[in-house]
C-alpha positions in Angstrom: 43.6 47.4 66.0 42.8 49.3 62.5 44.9 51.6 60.5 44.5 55.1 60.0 41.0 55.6 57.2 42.9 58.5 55.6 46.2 57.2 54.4 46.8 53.6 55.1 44.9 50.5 54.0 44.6 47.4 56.1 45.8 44.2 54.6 45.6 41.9 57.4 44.6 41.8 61.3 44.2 38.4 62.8 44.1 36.5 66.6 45.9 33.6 66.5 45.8 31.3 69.5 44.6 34.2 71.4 47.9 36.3 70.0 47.0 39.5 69.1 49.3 40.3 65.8 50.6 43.5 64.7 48.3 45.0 61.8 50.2 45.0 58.3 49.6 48.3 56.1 50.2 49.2 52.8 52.0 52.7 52.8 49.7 55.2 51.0 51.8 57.2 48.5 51.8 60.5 48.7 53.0 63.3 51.3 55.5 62.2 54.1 53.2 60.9 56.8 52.4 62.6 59.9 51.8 61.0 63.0 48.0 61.5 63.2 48.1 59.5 59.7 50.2 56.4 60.7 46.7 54.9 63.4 43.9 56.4 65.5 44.1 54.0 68.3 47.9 54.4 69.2 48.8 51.1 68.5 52.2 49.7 66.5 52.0 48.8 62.8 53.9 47.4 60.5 53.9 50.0 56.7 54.4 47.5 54.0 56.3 49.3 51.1 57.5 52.7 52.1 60.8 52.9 50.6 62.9 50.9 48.2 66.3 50.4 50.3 67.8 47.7 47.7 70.7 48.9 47.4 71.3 49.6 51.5 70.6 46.0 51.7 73.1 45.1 49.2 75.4 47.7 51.4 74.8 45.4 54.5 75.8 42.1 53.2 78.4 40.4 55.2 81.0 40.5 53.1 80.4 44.2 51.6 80.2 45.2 55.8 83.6 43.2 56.2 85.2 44.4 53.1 84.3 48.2 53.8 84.6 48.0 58.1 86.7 45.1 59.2 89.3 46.9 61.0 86.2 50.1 62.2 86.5 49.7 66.0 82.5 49.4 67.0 80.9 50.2 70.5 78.6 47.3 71.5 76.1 47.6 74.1 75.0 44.9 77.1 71.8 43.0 76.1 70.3 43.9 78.9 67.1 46.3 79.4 68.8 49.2 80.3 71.6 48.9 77.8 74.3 50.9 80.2 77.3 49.2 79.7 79.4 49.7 76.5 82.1 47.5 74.9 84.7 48.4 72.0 86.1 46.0 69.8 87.1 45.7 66.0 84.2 45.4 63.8 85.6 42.1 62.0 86.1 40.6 65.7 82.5 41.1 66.5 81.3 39.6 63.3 83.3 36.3 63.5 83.2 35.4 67.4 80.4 37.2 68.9 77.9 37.1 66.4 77.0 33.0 67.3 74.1 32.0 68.2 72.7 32.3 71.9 72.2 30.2 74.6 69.3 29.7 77.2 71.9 30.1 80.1 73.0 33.4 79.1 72.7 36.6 81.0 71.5 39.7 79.1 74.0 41.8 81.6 76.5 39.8 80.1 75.8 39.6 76.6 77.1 42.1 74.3 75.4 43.0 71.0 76.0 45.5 68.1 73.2 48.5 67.8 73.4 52.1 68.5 76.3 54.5 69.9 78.5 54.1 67.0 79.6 57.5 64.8 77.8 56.6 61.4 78.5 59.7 59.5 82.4 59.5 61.2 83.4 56.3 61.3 81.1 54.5 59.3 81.8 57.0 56.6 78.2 58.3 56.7 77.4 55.2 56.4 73.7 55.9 56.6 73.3 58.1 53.8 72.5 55.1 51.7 69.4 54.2 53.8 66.3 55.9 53.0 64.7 56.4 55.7 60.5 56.4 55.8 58.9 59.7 54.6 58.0 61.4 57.7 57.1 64.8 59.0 60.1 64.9 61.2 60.6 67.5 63.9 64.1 67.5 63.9 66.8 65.7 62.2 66.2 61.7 62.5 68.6 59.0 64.3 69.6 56.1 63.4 70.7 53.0 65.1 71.8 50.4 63.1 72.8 46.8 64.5 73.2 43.4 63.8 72.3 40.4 66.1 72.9 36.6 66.0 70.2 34.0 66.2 68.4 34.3 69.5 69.8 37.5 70.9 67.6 40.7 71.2 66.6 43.5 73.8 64.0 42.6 77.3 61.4 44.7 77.6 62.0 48.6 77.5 60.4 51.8 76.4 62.0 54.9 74.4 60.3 57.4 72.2 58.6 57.0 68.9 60.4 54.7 66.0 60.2 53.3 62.8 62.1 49.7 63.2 63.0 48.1 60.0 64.8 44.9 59.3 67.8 44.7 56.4 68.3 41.2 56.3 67.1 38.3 58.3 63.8 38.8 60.9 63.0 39.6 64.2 60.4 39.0 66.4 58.5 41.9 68.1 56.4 41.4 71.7 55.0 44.7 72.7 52.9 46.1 75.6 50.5 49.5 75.8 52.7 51.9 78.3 50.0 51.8 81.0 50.8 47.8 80.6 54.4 47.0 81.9 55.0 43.2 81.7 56.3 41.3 83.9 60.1 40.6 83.2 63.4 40.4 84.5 65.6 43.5 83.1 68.9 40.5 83.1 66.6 38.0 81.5 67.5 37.2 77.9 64.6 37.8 75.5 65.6 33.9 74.5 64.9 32.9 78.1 61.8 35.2 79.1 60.4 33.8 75.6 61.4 29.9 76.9 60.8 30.0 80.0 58.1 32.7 80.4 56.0 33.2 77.3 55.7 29.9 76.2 54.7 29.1 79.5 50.5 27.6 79.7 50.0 29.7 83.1 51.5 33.0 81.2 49.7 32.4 78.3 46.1 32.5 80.9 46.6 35.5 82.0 45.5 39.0 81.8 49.4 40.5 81.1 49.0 38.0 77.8 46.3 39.3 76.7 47.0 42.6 76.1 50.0 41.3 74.3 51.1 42.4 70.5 53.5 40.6 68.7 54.6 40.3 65.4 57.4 39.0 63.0 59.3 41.9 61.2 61.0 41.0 57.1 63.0 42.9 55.0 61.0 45.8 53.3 58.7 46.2 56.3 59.1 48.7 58.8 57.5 48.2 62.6 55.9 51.6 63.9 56.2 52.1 67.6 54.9 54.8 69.6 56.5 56.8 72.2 57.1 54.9 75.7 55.4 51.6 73.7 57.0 48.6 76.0 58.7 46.1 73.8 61.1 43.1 73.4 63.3 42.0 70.6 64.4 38.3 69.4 66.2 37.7 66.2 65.3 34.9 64.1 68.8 33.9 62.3 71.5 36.6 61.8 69.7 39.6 61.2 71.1 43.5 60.3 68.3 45.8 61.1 68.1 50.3 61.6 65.9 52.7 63.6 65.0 55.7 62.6 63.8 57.8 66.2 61.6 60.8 65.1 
């Protein structure tokens, strides 16, 4: 893995326990970045200082998101890989009973968690308008997807095109796979579970589908770039808010 020579300086790579880790970068400050200046070899990395989004952080405290959107009706999606079924409740309902922690017995059909499909610039008020979002040669109009997820929820493995990934508060945990390189998975297997049961397990952890393995732990004020198709699971660490910005 290496970052792009032209724009983006290295600060880290490392193998750890045969783990492959996501390259950090510090951004290069200049003109928006293109794609051909984010890496040369395809791979994810995480840019280190892009924008300041302070004050979208302070926006996306608990109880400035319950004081402003308690009573905003929010579409939830199943935790699942393919993300088809929809829910809608009250935002405040979401945040004070769903929002627990999960458990290793829990079925990512049935699990229902807060990112993407809502209104932002209806409902939410244009909500969005306080996040600034990375400087990028866009092609068209970016979208966002912002969510929040309890301790231990997340996404399975799944693949859509290109996105910066940036977390608000809290952390998440990032596994990813090259698209030729489709893991082995269950699409109603909790990330908690397939990380249990799965990745943690010695036999896994031998083999050639491990190897090829990224992973990496996302903070506030980094944002994780993934390529187009990129295979990729989620796993919060805590309550975490986090936004996408597709390109």
């Amino acid at each position: 893995m290496r970052c792009s020579k032209m724009k983006l300086v290295c600060k880290s790579v490392s193998m750890l326990a045969a783990v492959l880790v996501v390259c950090r970068c510090e951004a290069w400050k200049g003109p928006p970045l293109h794609h051909t200046d984010l890496y040369s070899t395809s791979d994810p990395v995480i840019l280190v200082g892009l924008q300041d989004n302070t004050y979208f952080q302070h926006v996306c405290t608990h109880e400035n998101l319950l004081e402003q959107y308690n009573d905003t009706t929010v579409t939830l999606s199943s935790a699942n890989t393919h993300s088809y079924a929809k829910y809608t409740i009250p935002f405040t309902d979401y945040l004070n009973h769903l929002l627990q922690p999960r458990k290793l017995d829990d079925v990512a059909g049935d699990t229902w968690y807060f990112f993407g499909n809502n209104d932002y610039e209806r409902s939410w008020t244009n909500f969005t308008k306080h996040y600034l979002p990375p400087e990028y040669s866009y092609m068209r109009d970016p979208f966002f997807s912002f969510g929040i997820g309890g301790s231990g929820s997340g996404v399975p493995f799944h693949t859509h095109g290109a996105v910066f990934a940036e977390v608000v508060h809290g952390a998440k945990r990032w596994f990813l796979s090259p698209p030729d390189k489709q893991p082995v998975f269950s699409p109603d297997e909790t990330s908690y579970r397939w990380y249990r049961f799965v990745y943690s397990n010695d036999s896994y952890q031998d083999s050639k589908e491990f190897s090829s393995l990224l992973e990496c732990t996302l903070y506030p004020n980094e944002v994780l770039w993934i390529d187009a198709q990129w295979w990729h699971a989620t796993l919060n660490i805590g309550d975490t808010v986090f936004i996408s910005t597709f390109v």
